[in-house]
N, C-alpha and C positions, 0 to 999 in steps of 0.2 A: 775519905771517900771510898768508896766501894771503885772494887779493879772493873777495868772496864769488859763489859761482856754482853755477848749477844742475845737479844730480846728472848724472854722463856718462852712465849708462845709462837715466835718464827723456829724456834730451835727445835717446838712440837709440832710447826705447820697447823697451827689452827688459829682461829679468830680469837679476838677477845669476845667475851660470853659464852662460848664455848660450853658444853652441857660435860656434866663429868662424865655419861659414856661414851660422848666422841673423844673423851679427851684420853681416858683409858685405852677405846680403840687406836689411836693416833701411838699412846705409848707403846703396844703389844704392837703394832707395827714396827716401828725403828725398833724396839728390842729386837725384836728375830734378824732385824737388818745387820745391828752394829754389834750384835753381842759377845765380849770378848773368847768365851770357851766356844763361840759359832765362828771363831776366828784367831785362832792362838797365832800368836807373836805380832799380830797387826796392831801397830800404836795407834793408826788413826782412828781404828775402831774402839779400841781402849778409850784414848782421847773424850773419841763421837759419846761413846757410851755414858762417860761422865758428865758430858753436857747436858745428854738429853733426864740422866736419874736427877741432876740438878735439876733442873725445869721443871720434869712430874711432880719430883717432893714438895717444891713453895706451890705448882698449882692445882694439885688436887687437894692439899690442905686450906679450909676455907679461910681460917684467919689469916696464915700467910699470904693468901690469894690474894686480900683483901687489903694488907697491905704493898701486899705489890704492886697493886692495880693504880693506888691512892701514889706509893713514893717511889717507885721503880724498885731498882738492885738496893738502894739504900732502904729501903721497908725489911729486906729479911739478912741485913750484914750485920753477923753477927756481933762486928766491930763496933755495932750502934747501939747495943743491947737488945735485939731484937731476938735474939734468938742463941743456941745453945754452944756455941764454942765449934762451930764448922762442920758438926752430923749434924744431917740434915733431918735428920729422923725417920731413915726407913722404912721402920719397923713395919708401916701398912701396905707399903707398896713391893717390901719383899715376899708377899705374898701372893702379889698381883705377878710378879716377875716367876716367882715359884710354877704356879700355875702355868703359866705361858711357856715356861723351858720344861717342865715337866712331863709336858707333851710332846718337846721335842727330842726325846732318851732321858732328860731328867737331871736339872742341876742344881742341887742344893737346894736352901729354905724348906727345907723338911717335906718337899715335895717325894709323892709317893712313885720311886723309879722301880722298875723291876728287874730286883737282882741276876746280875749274869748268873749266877747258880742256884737259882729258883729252878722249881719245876715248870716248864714251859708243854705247854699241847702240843703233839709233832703237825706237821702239816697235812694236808685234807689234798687226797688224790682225788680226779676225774676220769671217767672211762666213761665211752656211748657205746650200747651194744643196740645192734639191728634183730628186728621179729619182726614174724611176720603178722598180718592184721587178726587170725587167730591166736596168738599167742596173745597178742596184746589185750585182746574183748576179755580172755577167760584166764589169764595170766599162766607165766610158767617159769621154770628155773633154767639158765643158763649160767655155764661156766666159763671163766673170763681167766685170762694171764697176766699180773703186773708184778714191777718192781717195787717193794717198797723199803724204807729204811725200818729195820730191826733192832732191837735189843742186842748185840755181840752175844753171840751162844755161849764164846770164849771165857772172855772176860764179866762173862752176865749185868756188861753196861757199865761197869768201875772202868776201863780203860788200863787195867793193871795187866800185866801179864801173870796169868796162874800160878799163884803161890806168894805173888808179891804184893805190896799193897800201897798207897799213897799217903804223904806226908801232910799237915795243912798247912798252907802257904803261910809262912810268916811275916810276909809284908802287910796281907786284909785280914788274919787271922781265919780265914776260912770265910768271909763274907765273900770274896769273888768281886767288893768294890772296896776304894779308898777314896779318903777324901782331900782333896785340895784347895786350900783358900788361898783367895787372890784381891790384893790390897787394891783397890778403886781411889782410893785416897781420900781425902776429908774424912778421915775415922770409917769407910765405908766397906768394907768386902765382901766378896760373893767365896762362897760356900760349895766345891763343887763335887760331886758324887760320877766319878768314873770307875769303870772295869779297870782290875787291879791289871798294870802288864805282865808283872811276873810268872802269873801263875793263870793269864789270855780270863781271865772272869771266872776259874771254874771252881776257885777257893783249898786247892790242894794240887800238891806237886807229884806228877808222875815221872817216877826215874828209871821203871821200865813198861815201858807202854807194850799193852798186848800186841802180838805180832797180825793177827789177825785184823782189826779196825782200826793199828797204828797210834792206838789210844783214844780215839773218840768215841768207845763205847756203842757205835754204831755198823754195822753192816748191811749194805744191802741185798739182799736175797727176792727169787722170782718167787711167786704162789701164784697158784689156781685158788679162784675163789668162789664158789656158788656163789648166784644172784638171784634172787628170789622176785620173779616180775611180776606186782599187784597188776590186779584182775583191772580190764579197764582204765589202765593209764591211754594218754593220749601221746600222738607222736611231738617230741619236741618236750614233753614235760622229763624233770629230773626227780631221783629220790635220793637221801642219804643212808648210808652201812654206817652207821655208828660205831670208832676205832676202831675201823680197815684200813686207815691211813698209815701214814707213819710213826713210828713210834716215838713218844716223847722223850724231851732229854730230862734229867735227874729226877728221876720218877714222873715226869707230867703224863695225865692220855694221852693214849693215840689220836691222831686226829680221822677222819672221816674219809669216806671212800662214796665222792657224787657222781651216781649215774644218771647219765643222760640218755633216752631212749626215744629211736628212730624206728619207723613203721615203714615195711616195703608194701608199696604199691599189692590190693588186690585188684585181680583181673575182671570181676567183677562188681562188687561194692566198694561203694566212699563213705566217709563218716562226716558224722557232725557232732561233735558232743561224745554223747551215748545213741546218739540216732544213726541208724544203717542204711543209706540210699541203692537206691538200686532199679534200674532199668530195664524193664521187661515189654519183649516184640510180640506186639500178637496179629494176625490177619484181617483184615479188613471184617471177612465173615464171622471171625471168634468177636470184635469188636461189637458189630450187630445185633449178633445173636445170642452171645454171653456162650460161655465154655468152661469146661473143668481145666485148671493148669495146675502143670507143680513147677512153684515159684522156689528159686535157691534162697537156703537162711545161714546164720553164722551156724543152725543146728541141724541141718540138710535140709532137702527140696521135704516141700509142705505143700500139701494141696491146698488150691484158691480154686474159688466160684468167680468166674467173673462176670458183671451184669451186662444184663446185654444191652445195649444201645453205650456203650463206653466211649465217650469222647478221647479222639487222640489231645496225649499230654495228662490224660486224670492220672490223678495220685492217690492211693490208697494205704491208708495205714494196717501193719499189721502188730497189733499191740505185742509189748512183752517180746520182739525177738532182734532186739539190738541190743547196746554194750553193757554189760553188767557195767553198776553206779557205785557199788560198796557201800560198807558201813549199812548193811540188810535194807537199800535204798531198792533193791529191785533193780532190774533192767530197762534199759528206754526201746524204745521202739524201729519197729520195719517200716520207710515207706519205698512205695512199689507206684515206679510212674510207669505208664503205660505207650508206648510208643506203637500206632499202627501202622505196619507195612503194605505198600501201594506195590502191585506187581507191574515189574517193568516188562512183561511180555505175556500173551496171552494166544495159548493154542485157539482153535473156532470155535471150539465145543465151547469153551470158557468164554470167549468172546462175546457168543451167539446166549448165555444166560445170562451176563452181565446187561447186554442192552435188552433181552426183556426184561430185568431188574429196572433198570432205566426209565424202558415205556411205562411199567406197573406204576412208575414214580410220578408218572406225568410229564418225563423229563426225553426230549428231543435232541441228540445229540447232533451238530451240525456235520457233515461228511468230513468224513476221518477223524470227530472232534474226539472219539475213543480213542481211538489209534493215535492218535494226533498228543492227546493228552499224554499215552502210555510214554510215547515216540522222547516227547519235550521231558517229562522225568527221567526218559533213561539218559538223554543225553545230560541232562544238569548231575547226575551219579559221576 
């Protein structure tokens, strides 16, 4: 009889019928859980781990499934001739297991890890610079200060000290990883692919490391960098410098330098877009009667006609004098709302034409309702 053991699909947590991608899902779960190199020297994990490759193997295999299902542990003991001498037959599922630790740094089954002494990208700095709402419409250059990690001037990135040079480590031969396999039992091992320690992954031995970057090939140094701010960015949006960042290690690029750009407050204009709002006070009389104004633009005051009988709150577009759009999209537009001011006091003279205004109108003001009117606006100010 087959030794006694716990049921394969409580040992995957899943039902019987089970579809093969819950059931793959369920495996790529406990592997990440119990896996022995995600757990060095832990037996239970070890243990755990055996149980659960047992289980996957007979149930994602349909024949053996199907024997399972039919005779239990006795359907795939190999003692019954069922099956091949106690490997269980990997071979499919080490690919699955590949995959899944290959994203975790990378452990065997020919999973694709990347070498500690590959060329790697250096890292991607950020900096926010502040402009003002002209700079931003019609863009402009600014100069910025940061740190970033460089190439050693010294050692031109070898990590040698001038004159000396590095050995290639003899334990990974210059790979920067070695491998290790580890017995699972039942004919079964994993395969595993770590940075070599000898020689920390970098694939050769320094025996006098530059005094300058202590042998990592890196220093950090400050730069001023010109920034070049497109016409028409908006506040809050970012661009990237294309390797302004850090520099890579064993020849990788540079990585990238994101700026992020902030818009001070104008004292006049707001934006939307490419569109320029703007709020413009005109007289009761200029509202009437229509007036010549010069209205401010991102390109100076412009003469405007304004029509006469202008209800307070209209808005008026002025084509063509908001945010340039780039890529030869042209410019968006001015609008020009109109706010009319009510006077909060009024000499006689003024008085005395406003209510024949009034009478001319048809309109009977009730005692002091002038006054009265002016009186109740100045107080609500």
């Amino acid at each position: 009889m087959a030794e006694q053991k716990r049921d394969y699909y409580e040992v995957l947590g899943v039902p019987r019928g089970v579809s093969e991608d819950e059931l793959k899902k369920a495996y790529r779960k406990l592997a990440k859980q119990y896996h022995p190199d995600l757990h060095p020297g832990d037996k239970d994990a070890e243990t755990k781990m055996k149980e659960i490759n047992e289980a996957y193997a007979v149930l994602s295999d349909k024949e053996k499934r199907a024997r399972y299902d039919q005779y239990g542990h006795d359907g795939v003991d190999p003692n019954f001739g069922m099956g091949g001498g106690g490997d269980f037959g990997f071979g499919g599922f080490e690919d699955l297991l590949g995959d899944l630790l290959g994203g975790m740094g990378g452990f065997g089954f020919g999973g694709q890890r990347r070498r500690a002494n590959a060329p790697q990208q250096g890292e991607s700095l950020r900096a926010t610079i502040s402009v003002t709402f002209e700079e931003a419409a019609f863009g402009c250059e600014k100069e910025i200060e940061l740190t970033r990690t460089e190439v050693c001037p010294d050692c031109q990135g070898s990590g040698c000290q001038p004159g000396t040079s590095a050995d290639t480590c003899p334990d990974c031969q210059g790979s920067g990883t070695v491998n290790i396999r580890r017995s699972m039992g039942r004919g079964f091992a994993i395969s595993s692919e770590v940075p070599c320690t000898r020689c920390q992954g970098r694939g050769k031995i320094i025996h006098s490391p530059c005094k300058t970057c202590s042998g990592s090939g890196m220093a950090r140094k400050k730069q001023r960098i010109k920034v070049p701010i497109p016409a028409g960015i908006d506040d809050g949006q970012a661009f990237a410098m294309r390797g302004q960042g850090n520099a890579g290690k064993n020849g990788g690029p540079s990585g990238d330098l994101l700026i992020g750009v902030r818009i001070k407050p104008h004292p006049l204009f707001k934006r939307d877009g490419s569109t320029v709002l703007y709020e413009h006070d005109v007289s009761f009389s200029q509202a009437a009667l229509g007036a010549e104004l010069e209205i401010p633009t991102l390109d100076g005051k412009v003469k405007y006609t304004l029509p006469s009988g202008t209800q307070p709150g209209s808005t008026f577009r002025m084509r063509g004098m908001g945010i340039p759009q780039g890529r030869g999209r042209g410019r968006g537009d001015q609008y020009v709302t109109f706010n009319v001011r009510v006077p909060t006091s009024l000499n006689g003279e003024q008085r005395q034409a406003l209510e024949a205004f009034a009478a001319a109108m048809g309109e009977r003001p009730s005692e002091g309702g002038m006054k009265g009117f002016f009186d109740k606006h100045k107080r609500k100010k």
